[in-house]
C-alpha positions in Angstrom: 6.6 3.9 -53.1 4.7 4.4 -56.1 3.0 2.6 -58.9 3.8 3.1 -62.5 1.3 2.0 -65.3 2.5 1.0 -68.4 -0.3 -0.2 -70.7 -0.8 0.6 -74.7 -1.8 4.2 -74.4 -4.5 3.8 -77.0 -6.7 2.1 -75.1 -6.8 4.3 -72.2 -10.1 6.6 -72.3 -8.8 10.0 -70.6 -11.7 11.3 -70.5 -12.6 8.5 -67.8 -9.0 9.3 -65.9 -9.8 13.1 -65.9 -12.6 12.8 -63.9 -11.6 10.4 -61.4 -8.4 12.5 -61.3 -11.0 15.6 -60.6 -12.9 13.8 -57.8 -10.0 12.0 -56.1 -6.8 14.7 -55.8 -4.9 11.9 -53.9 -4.9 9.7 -56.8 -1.4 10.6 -57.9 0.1 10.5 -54.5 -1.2 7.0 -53.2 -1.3 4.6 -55.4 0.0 1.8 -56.3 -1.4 -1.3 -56.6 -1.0 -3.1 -59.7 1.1 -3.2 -63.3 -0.4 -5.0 -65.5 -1.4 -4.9 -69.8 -3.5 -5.2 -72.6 -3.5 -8.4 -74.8 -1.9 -8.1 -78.2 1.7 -9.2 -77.6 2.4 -11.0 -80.7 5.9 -10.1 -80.6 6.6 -10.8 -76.8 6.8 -14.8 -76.7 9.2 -15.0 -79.3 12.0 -16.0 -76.5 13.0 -19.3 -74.6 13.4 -17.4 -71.6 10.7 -15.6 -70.2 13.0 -14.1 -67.9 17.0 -14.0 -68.2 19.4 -12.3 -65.1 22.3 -12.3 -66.0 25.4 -10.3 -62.9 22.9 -7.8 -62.1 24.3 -4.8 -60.1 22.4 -1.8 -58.6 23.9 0.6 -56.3 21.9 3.5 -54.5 25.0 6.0 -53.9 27.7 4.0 -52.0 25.2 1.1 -51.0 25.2 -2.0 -53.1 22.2 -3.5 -53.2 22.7 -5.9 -55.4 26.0 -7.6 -56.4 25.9 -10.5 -58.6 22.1 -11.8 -58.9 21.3 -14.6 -61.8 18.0 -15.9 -61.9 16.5 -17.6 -65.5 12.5 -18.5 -65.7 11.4 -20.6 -68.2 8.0 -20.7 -69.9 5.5 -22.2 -67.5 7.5 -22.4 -64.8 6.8 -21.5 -61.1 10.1 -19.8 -59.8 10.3 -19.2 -55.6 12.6 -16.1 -55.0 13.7 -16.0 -51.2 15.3 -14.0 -48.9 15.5 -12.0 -46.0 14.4 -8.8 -45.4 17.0 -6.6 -47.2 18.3 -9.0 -49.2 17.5 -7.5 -52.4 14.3 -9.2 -53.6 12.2 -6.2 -54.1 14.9 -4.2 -55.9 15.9 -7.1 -58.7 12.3 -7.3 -59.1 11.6 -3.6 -59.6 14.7 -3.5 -61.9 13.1 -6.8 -63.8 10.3 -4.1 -63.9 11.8 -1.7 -65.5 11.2 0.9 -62.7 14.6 1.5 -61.9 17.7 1.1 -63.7 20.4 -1.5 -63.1 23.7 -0.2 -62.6 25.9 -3.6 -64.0 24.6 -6.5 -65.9 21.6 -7.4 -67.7 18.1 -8.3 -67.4 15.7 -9.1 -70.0 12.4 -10.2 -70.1 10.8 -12.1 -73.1 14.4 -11.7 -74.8 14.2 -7.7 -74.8 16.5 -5.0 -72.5 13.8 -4.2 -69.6 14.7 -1.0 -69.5 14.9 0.2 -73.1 12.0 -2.4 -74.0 9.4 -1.9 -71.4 6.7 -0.7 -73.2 6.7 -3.7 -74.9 7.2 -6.2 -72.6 4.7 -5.0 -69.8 1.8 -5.6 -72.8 2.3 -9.3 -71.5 3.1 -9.0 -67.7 0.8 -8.6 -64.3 3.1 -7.4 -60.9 1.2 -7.1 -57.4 3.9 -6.1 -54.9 3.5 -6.6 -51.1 2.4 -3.3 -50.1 -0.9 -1.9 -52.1 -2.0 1.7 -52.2 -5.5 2.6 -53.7 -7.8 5.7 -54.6 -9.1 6.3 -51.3 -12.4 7.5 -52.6 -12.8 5.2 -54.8 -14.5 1.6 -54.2 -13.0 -1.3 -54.6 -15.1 -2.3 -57.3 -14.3 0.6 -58.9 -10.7 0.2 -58.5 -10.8 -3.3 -60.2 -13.4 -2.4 -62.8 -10.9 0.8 -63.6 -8.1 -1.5 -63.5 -9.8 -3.6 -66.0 -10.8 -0.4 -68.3 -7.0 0.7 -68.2 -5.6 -2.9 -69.5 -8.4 -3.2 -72.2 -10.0 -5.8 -70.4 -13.6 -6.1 -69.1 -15.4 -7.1 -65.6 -16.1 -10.4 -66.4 -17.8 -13.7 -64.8 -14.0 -14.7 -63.6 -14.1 -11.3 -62.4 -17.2 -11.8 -60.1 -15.9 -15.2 -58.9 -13.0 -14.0 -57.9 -14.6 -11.1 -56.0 -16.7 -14.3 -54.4 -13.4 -16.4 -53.7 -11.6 -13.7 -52.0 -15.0 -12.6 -50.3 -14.1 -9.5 -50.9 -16.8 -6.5 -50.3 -16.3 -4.3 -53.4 -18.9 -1.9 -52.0 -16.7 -0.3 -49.5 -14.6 2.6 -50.0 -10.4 1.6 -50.5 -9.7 4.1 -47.7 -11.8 1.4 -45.3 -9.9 -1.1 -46.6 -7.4 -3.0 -44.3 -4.1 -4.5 -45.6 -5.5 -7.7 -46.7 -8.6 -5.9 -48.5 -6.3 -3.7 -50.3 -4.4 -6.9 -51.3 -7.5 -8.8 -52.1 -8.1 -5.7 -55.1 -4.9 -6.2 -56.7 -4.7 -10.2 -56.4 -8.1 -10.2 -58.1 -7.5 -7.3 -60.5 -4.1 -9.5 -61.4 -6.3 -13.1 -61.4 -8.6 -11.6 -64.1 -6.0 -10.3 -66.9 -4.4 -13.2 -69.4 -0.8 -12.3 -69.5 2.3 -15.0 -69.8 4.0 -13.4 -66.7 2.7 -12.8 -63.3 5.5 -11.4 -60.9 4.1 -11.3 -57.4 6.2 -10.0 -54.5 5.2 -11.1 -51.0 1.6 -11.0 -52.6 -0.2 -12.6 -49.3 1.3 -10.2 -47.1 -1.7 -9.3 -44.9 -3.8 -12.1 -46.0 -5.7 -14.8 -43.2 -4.6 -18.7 -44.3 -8.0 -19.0 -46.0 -7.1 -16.4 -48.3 -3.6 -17.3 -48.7 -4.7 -21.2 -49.7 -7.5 -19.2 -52.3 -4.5 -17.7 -53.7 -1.7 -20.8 -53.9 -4.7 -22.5 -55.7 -4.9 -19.5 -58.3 -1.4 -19.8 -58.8 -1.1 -23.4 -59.5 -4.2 -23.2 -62.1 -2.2 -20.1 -63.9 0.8 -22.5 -63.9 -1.3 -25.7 -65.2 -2.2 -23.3 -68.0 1.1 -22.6 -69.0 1.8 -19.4 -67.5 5.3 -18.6 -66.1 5.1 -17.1 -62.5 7.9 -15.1 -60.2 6.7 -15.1 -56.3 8.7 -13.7 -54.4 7.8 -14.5 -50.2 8.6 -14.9 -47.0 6.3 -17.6 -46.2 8.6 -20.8 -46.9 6.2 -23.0 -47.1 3.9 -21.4 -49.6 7.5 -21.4 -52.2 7.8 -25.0 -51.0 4.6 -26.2 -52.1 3.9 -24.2 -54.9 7.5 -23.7 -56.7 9.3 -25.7 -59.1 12.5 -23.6 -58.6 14.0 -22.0 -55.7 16.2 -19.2 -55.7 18.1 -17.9 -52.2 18.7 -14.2 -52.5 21.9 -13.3 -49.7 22.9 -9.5 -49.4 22.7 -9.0 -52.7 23.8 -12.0 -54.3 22.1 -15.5 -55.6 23.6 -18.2 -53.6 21.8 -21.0 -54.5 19.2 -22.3 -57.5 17.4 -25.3 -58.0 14.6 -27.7 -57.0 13.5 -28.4 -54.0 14.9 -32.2 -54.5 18.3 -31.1 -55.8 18.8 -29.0 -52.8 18.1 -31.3 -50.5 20.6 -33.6 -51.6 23.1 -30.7 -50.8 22.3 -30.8 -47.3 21.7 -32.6 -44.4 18.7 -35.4 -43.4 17.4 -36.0 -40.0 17.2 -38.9 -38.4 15.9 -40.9 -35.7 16.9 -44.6 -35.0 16.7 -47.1 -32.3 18.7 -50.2 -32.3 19.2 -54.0 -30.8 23.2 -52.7 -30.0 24.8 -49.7 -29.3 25.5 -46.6 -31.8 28.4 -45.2 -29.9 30.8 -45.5 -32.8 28.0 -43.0 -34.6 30.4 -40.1 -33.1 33.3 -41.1 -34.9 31.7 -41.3 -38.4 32.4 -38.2 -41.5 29.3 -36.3 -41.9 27.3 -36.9 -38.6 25.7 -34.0 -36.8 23.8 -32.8 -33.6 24.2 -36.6 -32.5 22.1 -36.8 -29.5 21.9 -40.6 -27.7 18.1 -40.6 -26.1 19.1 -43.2 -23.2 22.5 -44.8 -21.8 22.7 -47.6 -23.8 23.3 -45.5 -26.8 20.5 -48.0 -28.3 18.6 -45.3 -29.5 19.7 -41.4 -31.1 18.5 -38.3 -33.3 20.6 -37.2 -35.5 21.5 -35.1 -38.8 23.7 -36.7 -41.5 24.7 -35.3 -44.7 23.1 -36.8 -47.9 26.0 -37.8 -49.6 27.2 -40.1 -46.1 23.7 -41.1 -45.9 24.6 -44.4 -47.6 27.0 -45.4 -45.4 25.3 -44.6 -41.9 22.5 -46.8 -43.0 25.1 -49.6 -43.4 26.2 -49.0 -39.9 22.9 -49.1 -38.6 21.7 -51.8 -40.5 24.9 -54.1 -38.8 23.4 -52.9 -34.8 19.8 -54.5 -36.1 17.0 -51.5 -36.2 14.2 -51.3 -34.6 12.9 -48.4 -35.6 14.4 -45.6 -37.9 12.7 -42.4 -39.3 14.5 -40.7 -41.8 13.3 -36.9 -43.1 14.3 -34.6 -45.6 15.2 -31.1 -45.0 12.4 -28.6 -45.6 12.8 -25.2 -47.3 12.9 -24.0 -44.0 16.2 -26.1 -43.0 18.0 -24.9 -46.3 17.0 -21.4 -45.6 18.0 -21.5 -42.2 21.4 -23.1 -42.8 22.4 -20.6 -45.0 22.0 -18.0 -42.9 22.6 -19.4 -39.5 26.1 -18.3 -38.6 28.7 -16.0 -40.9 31.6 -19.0 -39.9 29.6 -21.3 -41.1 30.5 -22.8 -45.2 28.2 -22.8 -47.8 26.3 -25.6 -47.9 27.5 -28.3 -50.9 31.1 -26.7 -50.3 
């Protein structure tokens, strides 16, 4: 796979190109890293929506990889965009993009068509997939400071703290790099532009924890200044903490949007309980699952029970006097999981 820059061609010296292009044949073949653009996007904010999917389609031949995705992102928002492997998260985002055509629906970015409006949109947009090529004769500082030169931008002092944050050795060749070097150039490349959309998909990929935290706190200060931020991951517990929207990608389609919060009141709480009388009748009650009694007694039980029966279990424990009760919410992991446990099993909320 291969990059494709789109920047405002009148800042690009060729001159500069021509000879890296002369030293490093490869260039065309290998990379790509990073989209990203030039400030001077007076025209781009002029939209609500930063981003707006509306029944996207895209078929390669017979294959539909995606069938009805919706997905909105307001400004400033944080939106977590999940999924399995093949689900179709890397292909709605290339089509958000603009890289490949959608074959049904619409997408639009900052209120214009993606595809018939990209110039103009990616003035204002930053994209670091999960898997970065780079001129392997080239350093990394080169690559960032090139990077930079191409966008209109300079190496700066945020530049250099980044480089310090990420701990990245910008003196070494990209062909030394490993995975999480390569991903450290684009991550800090990306960090260092001011654009109102970053679109990062499964950005850490590669990365050790330290690195991964350096990069959820980058994140949250671009979203505390008001920038508007796709991530797509697999790591549910990176969207969990950092998103204020979730949205579950399944074989092509969006099955679910929302908070965190609002899913979980879809779904089902765990809980653990020991009481003064038995909980026997427990098995008998609407929306009680996995019901597992820890001694004979039936004094004392694990459970999950749907949120919207929630109310009425407590009641029934409340009557056999607790003892002790610990009640949790499902995690991002537990909605994940449910939905794509077992084919037989109904969509959760349904």
């Amino acid at each position: 796979m291969k990059v494709v820059f789109f920047t405002d061609y009148s800042v690009i010296d060729y001159s500069v190109i021509n000879d890296i292009l002369r030293a490093n044949l490869e260039i065309a073949q290998y990379f790509e890293p990073i989209i990203w653009f030039k400030r001077g996007r007076e025209d781009v904010m002029n939209s609500q929506l930063v981003v707006e999917v509306s029944g996207l389609k895209k078929s390669f031949g017979k294959f539909e990889a995606l069938k009805d995705v919706n997905l909105t992102l307001h400004p400033g928002e944080l939106l977590g965009f999940i999924g399995p492997n093949g689900a179709g998260k890397s292909t709605t985002i290339r089509v958000i993009l603009g890289l490949i055509k959608a074959t049904g629906g619409s997408a639009k970015v900052f209120g214009k068509n993606v595809w018939k409006d990209s110039v103009v949109i990616h003035k204002d947009l930053a994209y670091v997939p999960g898997d970065v090529y780079l001129w392997p004769n080239l350093t990394g500082g080169q690559t960032i400071d090139l990077l930079l030169h191409m966008s209109g931008q300079k190496h700066t002092k945020r530049t250099d703290d980044l480089i310090k944050e990420f701990k990245l050795d910008t003196s070494k060749k990209n062909r030394t790099y490993s995975k999480g070097n390569r991903q450290k150039v684009a991550l800090i490349a990306a960090f260092s532009t001011d654009v109102s959309l970053y679109i990062f998909d499964e950005p850490t990929s590669g990365l050790d924890p330290l690195n991964e935290l350096i990069f959820q706190q980058k994140v949250k200060q671009l979203k505390d200044s008001g920038k508007s931020v796709l991530l797509s991951s697999h790591i549910l517990s990176e969207v969990e903490k950092m998103c204020d929207t979730i949205s579950i990608i399944r074989e092509g389609k969006v099955i679910e949007t929302g908070s965190l919060e609002s899913m979980q009141h879809l779904t089902r709480n765990a809980v653990t309980v020991k009481t003064a009388k038995s909980l026997g009748a427990l098995q008998k009650m609407t929306g009680v699952y996995q019901l597992n009694f820890k001694n004979d007694q039936q004094t004392a039980a694990e459970f999950s029970v749907d949120s919207d029966q929630i109310g009425s279990v407590m009641a029934f424990l409340s009557q056999n006097q607790i003892l002790q009760l610990k009640t949790t919410p499902p995690t991002l992991e537990d909605l994940f999981l449910r939905y794509y446990h077992a084919d037989n099993e109904q969509k959760v909320g349904e």
